[in-house]
C-alpha positions in Angstrom: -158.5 86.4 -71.0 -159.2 90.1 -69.8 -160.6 92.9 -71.5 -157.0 94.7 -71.9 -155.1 91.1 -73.0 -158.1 90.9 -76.2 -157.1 94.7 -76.5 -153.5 94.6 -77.1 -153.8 91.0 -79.4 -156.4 92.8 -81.7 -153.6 95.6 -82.0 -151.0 93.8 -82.2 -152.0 90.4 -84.4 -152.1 92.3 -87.8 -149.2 94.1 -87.3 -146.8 91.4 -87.4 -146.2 88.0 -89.6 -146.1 85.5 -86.8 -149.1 86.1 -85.0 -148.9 82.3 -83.8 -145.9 82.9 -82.0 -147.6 85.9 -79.7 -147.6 85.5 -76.1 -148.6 87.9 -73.6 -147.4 87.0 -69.7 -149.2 89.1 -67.1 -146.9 90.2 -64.0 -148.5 91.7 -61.0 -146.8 94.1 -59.5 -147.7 96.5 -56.2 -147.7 99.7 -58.5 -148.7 98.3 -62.2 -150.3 95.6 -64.1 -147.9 94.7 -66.4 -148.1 93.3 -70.3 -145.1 91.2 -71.4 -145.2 91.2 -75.1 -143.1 88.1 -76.5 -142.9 88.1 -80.0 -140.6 86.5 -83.1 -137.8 88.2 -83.4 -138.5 89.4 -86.8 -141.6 91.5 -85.5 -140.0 93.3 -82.7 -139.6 96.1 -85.0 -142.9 96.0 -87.0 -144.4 96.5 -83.2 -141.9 99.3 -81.7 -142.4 101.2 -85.3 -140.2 103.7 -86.9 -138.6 105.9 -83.5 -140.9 103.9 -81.4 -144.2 105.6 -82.7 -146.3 102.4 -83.6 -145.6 101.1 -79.6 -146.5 104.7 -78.5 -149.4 104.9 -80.4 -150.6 101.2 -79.2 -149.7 102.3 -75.3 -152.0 105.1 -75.4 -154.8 102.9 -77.3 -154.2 100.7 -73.7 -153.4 102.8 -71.2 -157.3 105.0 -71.9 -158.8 101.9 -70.4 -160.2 102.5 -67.2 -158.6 99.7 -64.9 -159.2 100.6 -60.4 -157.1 100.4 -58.1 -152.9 99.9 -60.4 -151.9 101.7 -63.6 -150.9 99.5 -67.3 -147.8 98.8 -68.5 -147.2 97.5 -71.7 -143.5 95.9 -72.1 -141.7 94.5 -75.5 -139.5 91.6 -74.7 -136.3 91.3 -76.7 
């Protein structure tokens, strides 16, 4: 696992009640690195937060890591 992957499970693990059902797929694109969040359905709102704030506030945690050469995305799968 990478540095930004162990970032985003510490983040994310005690926010929600399911933390065994947490998966994280890694797409590479030509422009970003992307995060796929896939979560239990009953945590998709603990994680996006009240007008999206809690995700906000966890994509700015992730996005201040350095990374060369493609900018971080970090995506919530419904």
């Amino acid at each position: 696992m990478d540095m930004i992957e162990n970032l985003i499970i510490a983040i994310v693990k005690p926010l929600i009640s399911q933390p065994e059902t947490l998966t994280i797929k890694i797409v590479d694109t030509p422009e970003f690195l992307e995060y796929h969040l896939d979560l239990d359905q009953s945590d998709i709102g603990r994680v996006i937060g009240k007008k999206g704030r809690t995700i906000s506030a966890i994509r700015t945690i992730v996005y201040s890591v350095p990374v060369e050469g493609k900018k971080i995305r970090l995506l919530v799968e419904k």
